[in-house]
N, CA, C and O atoms as a MOPAC input file, in Angstrom:
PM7 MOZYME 1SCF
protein

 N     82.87800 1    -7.31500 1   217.08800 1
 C     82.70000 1    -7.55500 1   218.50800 1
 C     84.08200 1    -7.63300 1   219.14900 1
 O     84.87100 1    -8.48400 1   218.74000 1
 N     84.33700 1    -7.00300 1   219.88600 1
 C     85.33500 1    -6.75000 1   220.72600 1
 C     85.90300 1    -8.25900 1   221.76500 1
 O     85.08700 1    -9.04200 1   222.25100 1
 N     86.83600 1    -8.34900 1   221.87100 1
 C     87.16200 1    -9.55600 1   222.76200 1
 C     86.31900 1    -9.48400 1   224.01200 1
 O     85.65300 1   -10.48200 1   224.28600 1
 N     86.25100 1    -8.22900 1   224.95600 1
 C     85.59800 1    -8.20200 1   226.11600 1
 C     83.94000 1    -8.36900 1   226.00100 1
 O     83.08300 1    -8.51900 1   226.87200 1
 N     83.86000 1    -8.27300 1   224.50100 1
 C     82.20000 1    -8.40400 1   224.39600 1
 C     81.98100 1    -9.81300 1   224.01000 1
 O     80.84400 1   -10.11300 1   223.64500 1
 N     83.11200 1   -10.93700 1   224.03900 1
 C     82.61100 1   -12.18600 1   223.21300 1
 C     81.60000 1   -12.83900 1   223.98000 1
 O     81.51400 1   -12.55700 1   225.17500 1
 N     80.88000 1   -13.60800 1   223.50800 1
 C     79.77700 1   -14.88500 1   223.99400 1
 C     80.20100 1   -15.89000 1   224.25200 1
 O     80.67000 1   -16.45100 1   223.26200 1
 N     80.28000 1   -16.46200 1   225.19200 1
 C     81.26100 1   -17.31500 1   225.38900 1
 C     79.69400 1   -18.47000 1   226.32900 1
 O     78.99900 1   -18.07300 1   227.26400 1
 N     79.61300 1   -19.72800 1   225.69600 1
 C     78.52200 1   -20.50200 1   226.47500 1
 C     78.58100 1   -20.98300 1   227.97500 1
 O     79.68000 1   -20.69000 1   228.44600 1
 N     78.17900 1   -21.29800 1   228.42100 1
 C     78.16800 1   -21.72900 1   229.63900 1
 C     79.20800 1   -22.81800 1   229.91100 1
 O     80.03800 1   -22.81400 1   230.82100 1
 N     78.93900 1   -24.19400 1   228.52300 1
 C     79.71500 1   -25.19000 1   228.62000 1
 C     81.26000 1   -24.73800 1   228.37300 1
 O     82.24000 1   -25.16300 1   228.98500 1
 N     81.24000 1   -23.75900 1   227.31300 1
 C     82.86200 1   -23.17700 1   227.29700 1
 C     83.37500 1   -22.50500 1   228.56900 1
 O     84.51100 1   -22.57100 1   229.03700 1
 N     82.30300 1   -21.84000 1   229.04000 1
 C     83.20300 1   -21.25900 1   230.22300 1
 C     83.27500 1   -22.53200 1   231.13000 1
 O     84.44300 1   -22.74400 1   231.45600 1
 N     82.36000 1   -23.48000 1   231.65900 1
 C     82.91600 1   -24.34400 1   232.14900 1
 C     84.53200 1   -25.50800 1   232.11300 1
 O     85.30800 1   -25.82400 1   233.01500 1
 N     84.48300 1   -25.90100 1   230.48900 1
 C     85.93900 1   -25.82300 1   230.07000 1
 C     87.16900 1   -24.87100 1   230.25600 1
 O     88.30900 1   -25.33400 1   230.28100 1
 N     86.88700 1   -23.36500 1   230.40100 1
 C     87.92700 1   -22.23500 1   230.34300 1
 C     88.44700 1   -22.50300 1   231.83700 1
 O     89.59100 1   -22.90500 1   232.05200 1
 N     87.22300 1   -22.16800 1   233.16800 1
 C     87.35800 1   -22.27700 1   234.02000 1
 C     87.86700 1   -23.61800 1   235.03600 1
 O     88.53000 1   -23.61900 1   236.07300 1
 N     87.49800 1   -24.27700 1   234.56800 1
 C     87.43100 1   -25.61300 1   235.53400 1
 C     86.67200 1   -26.31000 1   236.05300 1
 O     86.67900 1   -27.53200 1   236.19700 1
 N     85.52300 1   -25.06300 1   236.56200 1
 C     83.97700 1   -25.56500 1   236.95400 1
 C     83.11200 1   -26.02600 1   236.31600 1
 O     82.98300 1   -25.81400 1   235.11000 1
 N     82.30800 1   -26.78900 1   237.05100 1
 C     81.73700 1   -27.69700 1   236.39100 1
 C     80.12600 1   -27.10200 1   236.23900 1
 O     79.65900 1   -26.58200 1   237.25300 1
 N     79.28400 1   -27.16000 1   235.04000 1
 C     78.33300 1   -26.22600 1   234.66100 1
 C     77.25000 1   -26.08300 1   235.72200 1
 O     76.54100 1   -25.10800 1   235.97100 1
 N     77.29500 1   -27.36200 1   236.32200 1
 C     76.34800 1   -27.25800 1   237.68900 1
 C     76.57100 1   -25.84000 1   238.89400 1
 O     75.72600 1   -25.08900 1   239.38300 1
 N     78.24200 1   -25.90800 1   239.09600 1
 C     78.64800 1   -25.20600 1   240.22500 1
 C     78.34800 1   -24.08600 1   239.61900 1
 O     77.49600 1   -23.36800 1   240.14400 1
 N     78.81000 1   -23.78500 1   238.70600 1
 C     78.45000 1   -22.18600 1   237.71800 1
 C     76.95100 1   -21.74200 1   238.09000 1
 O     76.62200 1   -20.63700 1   238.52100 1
 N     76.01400 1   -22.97300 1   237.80100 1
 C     74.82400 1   -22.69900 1   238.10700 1
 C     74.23600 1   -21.95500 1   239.34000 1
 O     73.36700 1   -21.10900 1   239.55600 1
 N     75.24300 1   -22.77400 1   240.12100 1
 C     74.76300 1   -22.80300 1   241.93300 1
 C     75.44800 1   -21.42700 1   242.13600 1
 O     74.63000 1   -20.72000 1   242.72600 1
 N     76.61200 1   -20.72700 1   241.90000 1
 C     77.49800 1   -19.49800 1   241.72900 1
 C     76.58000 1   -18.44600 1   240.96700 1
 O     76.66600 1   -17.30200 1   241.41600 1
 N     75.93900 1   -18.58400 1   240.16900 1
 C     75.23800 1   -17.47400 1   239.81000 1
 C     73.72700 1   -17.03300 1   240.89000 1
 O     73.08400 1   -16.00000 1   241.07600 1
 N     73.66900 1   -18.15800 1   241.30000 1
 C     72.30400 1   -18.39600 1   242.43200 1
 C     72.98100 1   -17.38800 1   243.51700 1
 O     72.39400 1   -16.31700 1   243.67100 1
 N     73.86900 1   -17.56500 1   244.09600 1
 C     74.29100 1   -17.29600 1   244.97100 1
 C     75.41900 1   -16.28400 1   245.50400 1
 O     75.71200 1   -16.03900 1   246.67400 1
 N     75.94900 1   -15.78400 1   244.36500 1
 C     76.79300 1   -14.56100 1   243.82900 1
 C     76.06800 1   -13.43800 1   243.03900 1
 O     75.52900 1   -13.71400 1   241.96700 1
 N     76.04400 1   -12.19700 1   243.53600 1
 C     75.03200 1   -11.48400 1   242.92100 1
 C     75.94600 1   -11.11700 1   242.03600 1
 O     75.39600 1   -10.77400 1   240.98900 1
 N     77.38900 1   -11.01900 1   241.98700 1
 C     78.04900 1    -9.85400 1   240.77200 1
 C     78.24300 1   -11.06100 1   239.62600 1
 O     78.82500 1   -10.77000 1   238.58100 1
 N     77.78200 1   -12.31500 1   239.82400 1
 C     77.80500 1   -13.16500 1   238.61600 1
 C     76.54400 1   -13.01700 1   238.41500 1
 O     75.59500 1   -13.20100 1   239.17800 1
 N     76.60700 1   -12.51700 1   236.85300 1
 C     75.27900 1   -12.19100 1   236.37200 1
 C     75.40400 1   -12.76900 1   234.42900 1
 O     75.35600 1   -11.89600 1   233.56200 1
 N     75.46900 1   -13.41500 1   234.25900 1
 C     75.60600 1   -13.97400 1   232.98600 1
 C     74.41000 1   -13.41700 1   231.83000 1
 O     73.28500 1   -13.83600 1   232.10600 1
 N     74.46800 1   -12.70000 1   230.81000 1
 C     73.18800 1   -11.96800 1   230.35200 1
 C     72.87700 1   -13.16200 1   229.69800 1
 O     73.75200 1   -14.00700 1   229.50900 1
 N     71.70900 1   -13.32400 1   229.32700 1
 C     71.09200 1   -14.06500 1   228.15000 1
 C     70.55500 1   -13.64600 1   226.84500 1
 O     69.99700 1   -12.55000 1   226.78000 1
 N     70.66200 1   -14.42500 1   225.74200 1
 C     70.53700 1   -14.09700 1   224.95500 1
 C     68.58600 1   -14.25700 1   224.53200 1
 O     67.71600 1   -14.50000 1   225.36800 1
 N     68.38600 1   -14.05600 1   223.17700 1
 C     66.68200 1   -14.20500 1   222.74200 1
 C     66.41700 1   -15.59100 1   223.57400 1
 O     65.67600 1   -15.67400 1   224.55300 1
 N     66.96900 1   -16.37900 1   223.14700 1
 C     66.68700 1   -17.51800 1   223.18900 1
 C     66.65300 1   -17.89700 1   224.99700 1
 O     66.13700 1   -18.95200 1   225.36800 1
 N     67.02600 1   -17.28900 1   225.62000 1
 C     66.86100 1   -17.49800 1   226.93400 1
 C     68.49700 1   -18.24200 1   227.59600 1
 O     68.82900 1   -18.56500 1   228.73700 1
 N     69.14300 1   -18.28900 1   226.41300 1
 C     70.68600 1   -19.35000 1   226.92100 1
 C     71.53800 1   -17.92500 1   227.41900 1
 O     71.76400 1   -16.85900 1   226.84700 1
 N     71.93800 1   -18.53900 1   228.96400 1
 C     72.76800 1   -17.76300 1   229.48200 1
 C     74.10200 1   -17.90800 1   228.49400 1
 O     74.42500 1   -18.93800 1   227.90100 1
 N     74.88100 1   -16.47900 1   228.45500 1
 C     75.97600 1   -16.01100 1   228.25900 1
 C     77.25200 1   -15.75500 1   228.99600 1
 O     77.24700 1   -14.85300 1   229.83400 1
 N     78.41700 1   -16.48800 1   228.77100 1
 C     79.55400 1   -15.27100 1   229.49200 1
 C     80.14300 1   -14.67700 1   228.78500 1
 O     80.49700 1   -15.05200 1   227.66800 1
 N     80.39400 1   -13.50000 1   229.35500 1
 C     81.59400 1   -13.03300 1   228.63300 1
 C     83.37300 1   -12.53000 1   229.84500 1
 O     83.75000 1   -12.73000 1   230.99900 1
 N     83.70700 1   -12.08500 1   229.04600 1
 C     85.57000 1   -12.03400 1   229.91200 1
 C     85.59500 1   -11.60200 1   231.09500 1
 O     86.46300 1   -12.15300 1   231.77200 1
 N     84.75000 1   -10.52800 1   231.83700 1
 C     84.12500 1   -10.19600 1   233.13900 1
 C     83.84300 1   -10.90200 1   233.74100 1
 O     84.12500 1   -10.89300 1   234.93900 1
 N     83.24900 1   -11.70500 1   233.24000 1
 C     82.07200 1   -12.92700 1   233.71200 1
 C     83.13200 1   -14.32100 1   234.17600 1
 O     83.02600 1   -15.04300 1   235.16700 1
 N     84.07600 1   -14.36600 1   233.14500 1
 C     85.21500 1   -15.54800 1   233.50500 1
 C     85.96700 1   -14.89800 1   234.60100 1
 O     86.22100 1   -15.65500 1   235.53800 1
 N     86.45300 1   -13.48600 1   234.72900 1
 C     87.14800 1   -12.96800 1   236.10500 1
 C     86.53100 1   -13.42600 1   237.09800 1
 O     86.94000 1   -14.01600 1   238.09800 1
 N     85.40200 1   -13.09000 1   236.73300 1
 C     84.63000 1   -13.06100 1   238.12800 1
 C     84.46200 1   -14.70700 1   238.98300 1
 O     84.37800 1   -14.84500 1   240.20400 1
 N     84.45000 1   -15.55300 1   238.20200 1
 C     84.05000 1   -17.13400 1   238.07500 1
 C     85.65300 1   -17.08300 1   238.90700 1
 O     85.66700 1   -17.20200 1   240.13200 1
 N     86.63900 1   -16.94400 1   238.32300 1
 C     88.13200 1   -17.46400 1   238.42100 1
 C     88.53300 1   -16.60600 1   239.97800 1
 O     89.31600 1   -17.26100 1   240.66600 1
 N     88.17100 1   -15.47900 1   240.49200 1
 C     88.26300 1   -15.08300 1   241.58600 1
 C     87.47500 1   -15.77300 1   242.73600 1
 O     88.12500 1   -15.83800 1   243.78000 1
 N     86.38900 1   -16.23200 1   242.78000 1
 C     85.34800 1   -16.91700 1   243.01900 1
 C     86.04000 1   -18.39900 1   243.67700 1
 O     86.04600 1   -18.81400 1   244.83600 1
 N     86.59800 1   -18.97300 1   242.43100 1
 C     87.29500 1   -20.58700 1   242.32500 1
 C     88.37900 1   -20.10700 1   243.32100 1
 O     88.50900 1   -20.89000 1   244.26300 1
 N     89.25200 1   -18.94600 1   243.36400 1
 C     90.15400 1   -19.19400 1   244.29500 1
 C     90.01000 1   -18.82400 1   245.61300 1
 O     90.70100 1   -19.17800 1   246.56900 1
 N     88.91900 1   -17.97200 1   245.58900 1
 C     88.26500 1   -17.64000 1   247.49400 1
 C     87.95600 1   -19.03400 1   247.78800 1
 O     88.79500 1   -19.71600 1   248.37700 1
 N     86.83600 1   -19.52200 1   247.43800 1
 C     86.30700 1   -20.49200 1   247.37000 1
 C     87.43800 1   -21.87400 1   247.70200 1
 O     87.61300 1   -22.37600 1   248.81200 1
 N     88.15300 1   -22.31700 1   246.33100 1
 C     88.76400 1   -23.31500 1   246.81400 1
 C     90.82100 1   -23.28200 1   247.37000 1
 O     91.52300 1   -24.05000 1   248.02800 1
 N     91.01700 1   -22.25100 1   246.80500 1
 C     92.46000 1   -22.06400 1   247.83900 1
 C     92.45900 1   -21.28500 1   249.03700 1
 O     93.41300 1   -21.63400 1   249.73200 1
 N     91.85100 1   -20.46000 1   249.52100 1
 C     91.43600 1   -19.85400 1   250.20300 1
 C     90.42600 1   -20.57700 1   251.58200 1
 O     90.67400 1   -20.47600 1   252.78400 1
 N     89.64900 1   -21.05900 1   251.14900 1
 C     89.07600 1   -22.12900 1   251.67300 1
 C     87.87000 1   -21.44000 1   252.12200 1
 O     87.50500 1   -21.82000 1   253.23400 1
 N     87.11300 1   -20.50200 1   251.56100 1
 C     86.20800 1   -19.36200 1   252.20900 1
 C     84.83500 1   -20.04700 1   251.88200 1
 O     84.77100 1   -20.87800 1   250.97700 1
 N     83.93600 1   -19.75800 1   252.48900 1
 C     82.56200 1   -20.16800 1   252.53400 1
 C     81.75800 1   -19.71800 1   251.27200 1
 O     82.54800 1   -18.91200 1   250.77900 1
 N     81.13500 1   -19.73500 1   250.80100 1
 C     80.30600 1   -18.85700 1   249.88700 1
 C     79.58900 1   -17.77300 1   250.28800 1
 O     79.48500 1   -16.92300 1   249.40400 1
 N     78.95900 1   -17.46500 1   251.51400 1
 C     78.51000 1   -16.61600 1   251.90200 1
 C     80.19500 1   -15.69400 1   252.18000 1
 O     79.95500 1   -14.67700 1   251.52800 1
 N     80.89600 1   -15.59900 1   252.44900 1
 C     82.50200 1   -15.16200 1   252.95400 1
 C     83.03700 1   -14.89500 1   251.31300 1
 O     83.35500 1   -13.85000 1   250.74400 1
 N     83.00300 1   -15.79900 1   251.00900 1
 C     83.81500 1   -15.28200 1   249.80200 1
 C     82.74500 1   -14.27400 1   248.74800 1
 O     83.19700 1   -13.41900 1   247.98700 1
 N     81.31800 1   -14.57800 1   248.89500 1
 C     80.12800 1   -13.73400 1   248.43500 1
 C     80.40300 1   -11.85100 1   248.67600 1
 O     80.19200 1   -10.95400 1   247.86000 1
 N     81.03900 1   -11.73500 1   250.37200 1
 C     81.21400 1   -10.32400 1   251.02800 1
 C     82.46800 1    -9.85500 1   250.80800 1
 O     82.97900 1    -8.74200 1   250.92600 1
 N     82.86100 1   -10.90800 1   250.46900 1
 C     84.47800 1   -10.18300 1   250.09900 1
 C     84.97900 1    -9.49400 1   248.25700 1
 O     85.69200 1    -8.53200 1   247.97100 1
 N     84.40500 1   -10.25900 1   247.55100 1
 C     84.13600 1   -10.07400 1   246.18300 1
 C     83.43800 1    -9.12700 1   246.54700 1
 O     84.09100 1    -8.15200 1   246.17300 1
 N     82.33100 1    -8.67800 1   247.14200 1
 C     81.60700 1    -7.42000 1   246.80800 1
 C     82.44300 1    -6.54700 1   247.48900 1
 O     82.34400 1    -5.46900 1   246.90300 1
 N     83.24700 1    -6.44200 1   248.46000 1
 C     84.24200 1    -5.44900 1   248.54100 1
 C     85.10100 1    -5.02300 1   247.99300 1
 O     85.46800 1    -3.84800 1   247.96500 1
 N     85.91400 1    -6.68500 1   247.04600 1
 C     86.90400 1    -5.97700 1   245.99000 1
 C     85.90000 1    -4.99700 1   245.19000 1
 O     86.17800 1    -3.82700 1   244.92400 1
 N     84.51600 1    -5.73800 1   244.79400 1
 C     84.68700 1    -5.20800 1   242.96100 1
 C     83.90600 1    -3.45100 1   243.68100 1
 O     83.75700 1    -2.50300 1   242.91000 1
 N     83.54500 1    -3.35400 1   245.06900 1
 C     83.39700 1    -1.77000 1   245.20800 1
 C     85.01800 1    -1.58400 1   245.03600 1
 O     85.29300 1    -0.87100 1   244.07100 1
 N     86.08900 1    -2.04800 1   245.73100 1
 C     87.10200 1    -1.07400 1   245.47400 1
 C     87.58500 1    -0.78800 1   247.25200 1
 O     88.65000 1    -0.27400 1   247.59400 1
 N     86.34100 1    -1.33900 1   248.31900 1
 C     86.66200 1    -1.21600 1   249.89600 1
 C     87.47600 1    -2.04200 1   250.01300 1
 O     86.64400 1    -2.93900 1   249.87800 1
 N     88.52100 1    -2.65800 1   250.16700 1
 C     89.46100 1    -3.55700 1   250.31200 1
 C     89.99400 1    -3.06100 1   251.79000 1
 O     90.46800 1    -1.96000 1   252.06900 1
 N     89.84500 1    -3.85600 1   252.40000 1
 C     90.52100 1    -3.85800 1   253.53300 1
 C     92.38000 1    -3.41800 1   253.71800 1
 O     93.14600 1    -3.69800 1   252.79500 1
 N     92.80100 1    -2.85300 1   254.76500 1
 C     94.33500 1    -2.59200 1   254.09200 1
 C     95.06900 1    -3.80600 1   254.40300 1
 O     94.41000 1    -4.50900 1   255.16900 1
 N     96.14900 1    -4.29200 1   254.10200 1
 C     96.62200 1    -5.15800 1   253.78400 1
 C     98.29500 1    -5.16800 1   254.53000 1
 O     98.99200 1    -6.08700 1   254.96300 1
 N     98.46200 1    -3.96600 1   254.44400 1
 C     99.91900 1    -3.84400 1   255.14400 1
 C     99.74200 1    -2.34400 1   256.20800 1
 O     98.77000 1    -1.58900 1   256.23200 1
 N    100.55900 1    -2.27900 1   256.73300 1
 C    100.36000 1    -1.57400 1   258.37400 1
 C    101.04100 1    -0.05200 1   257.66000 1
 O    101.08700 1     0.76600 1   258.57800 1
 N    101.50900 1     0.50000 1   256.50100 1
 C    101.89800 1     1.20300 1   255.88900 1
 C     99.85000 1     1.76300 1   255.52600 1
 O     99.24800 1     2.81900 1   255.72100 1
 N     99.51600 1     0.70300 1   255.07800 1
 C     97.75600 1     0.66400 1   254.42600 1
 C     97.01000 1     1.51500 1   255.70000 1
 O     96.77200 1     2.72300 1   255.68900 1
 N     96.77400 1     0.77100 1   256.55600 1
 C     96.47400 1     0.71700 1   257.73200 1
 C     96.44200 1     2.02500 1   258.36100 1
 O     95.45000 1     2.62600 1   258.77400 1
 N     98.10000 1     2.51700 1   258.38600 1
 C     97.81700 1     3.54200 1   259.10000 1
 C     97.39000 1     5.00900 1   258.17900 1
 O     97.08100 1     6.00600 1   258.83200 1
 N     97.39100 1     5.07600 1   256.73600 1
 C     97.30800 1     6.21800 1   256.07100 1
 C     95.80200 1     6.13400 1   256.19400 1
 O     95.30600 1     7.26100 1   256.18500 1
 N     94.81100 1     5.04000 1   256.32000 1
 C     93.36600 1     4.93800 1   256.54500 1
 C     93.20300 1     5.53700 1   258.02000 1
 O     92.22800 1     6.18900 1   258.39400 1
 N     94.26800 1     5.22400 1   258.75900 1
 C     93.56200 1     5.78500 1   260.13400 1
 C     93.79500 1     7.29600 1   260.30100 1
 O     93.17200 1     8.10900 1   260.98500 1
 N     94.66600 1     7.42500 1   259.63900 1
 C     95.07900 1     9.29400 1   259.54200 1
 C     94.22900 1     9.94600 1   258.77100 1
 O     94.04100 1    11.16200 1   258.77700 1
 N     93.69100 1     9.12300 1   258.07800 1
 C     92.27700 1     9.93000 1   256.66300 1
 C     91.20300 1    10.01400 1   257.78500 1
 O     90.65900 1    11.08700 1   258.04400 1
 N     90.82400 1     8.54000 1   258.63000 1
 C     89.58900 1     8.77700 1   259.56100 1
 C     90.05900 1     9.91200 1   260.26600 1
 O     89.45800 1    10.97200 1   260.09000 1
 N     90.76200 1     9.88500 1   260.82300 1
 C     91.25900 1    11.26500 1   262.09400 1
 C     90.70700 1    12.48200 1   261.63600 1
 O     89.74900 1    13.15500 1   262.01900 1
 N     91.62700 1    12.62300 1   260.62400 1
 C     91.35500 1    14.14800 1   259.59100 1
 C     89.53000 1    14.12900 1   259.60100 1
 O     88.86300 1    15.00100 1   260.15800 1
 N     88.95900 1    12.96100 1   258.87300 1
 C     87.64500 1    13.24600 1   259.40500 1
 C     86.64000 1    13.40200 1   260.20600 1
 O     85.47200 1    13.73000 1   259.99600 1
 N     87.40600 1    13.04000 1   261.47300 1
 C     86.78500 1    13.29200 1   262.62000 1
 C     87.03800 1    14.25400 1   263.44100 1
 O     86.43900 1    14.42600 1   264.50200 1
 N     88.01100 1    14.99900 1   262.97600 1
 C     88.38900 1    16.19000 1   263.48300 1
 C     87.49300 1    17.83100 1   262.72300 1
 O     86.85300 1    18.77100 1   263.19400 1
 N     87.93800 1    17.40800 1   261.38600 1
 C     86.77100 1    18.22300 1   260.43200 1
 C     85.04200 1    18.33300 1   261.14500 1
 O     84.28000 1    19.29000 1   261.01300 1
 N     84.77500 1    17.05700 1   261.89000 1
 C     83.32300 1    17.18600 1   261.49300 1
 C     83.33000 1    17.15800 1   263.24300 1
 O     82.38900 1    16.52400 1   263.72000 1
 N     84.00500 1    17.59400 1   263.93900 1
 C     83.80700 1    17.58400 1   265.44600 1
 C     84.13200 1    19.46100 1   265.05600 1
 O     83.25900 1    20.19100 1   265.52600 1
 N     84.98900 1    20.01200 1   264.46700 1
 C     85.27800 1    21.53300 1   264.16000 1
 C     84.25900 1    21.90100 1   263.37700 1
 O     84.02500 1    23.09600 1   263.19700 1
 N     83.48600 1    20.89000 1   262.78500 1
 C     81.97900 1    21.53800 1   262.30200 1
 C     80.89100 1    21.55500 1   263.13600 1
 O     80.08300 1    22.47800 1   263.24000 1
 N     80.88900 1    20.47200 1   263.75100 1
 C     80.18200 1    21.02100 1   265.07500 1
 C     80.20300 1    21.83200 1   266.28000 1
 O     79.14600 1    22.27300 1   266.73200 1
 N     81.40900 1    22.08300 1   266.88000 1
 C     81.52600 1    23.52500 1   267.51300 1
 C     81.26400 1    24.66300 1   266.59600 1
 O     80.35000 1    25.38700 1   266.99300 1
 N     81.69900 1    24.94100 1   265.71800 1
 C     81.13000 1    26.26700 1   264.99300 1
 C     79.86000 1    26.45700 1   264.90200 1
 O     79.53800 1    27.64300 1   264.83900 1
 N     78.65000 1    25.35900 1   264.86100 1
 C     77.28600 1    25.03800 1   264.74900 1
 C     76.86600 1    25.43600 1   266.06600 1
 O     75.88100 1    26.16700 1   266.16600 1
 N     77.70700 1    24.91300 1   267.45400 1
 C     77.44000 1    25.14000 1   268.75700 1
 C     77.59100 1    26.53800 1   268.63000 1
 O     76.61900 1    27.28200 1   268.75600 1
 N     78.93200 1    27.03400 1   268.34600 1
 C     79.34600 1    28.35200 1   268.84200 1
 C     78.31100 1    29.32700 1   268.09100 1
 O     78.16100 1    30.42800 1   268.61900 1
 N     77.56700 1    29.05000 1   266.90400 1
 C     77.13500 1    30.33000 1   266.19900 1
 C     75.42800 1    29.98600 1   267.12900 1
 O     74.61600 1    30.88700 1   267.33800 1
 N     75.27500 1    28.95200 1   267.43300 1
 C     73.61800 1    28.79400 1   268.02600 1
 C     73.97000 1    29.61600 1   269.38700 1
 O     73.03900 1    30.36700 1   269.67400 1
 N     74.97300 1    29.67700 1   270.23500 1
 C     74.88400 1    30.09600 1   271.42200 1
 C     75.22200 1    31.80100 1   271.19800 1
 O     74.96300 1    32.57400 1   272.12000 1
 N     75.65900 1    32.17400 1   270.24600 1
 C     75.75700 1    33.42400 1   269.60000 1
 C     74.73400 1    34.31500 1   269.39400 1
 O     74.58700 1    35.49800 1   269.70100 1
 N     73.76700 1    33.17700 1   268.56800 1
 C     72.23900 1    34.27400 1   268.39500 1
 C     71.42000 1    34.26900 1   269.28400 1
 O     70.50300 1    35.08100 1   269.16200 1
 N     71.42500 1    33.43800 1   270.41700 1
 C     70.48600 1    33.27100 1   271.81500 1
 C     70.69400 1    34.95900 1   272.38900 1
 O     70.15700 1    35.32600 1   273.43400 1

C-alpha cells in the first residue's frame, strides 16, 4: 500500500490535524470534497488527500476567518483549478483570453449573418 493509499482513522487524523473528531464530523456534513471512504465495517477512513483537504479547510476556516459556506465555494474552486487571479499580471492575461473569445465568437456570428443573408 502506497503512502497516498494509507488508512489513516478518524481519531488519527484528528491528532495529525488538530481537529477535533466532532468538527471533522460536522466538515464532512458540510464539505462535499471531504469524502472519507469507509471501510466493511462501516468506520470512516482518511487517507493523505483527505488530510490536505481537512488542513486547507482549518486554514480558510480559522486564519482566514471564512464562513463554511465561503470557505465550502472557494475549495471547490481551488480543487476545479478556477482560481481567481491573484496579481494584475493574472488578471490581465484572463482578460485578453476573454477578448480573444469574444471576438472569435462575435466573427462567428457575422459569417452566420453574412452566409444567411447570402442564400435569401
Amino acid at each position: 500500500m502506497s503512502n497516498s493509499e494509507r488508512r489513516i482513522s478518524i481519531s488519527t487524523a484528528s491528532d495529525q490535524t488538530g481537529i477535533p473528531v466532532h468538527v471533522l464530523r460536522q466538515w464532512e456534513a458540510r464539505f462535499p470534497q471531504l469524502k472519507p471512504k469507509r471501510d466493511r465495517s462501516n468506520r470512516r477512513y482518511y487517507q493523505d488527500k483527505d488530510l490536505i483537504i481537512v488542513e486547507r479547510i482549518k486554514e480558510l476556516v480559522y486564519q482566514d476567518k471564512m464562513t463554511l459556506e465561503g470557505a465550502s465555494k472557494k475549495l471547490e474552486l481551488e480543487l476545479k483549478g478556477t482560481r481567481p487571479p491573484e496579481t494584475t499580471a493574472q488578471m490581465r492575461k484572463l482578460i485578453n483570453t476573454i477578448e480573444k473569445d469574444v471576438r472569435a465568437a462575435l466573427n462567428l456570428m457575422d459569417e452566420t449573418d453574412r452566409k444567411r443573408l447570402e442564400s435569401k
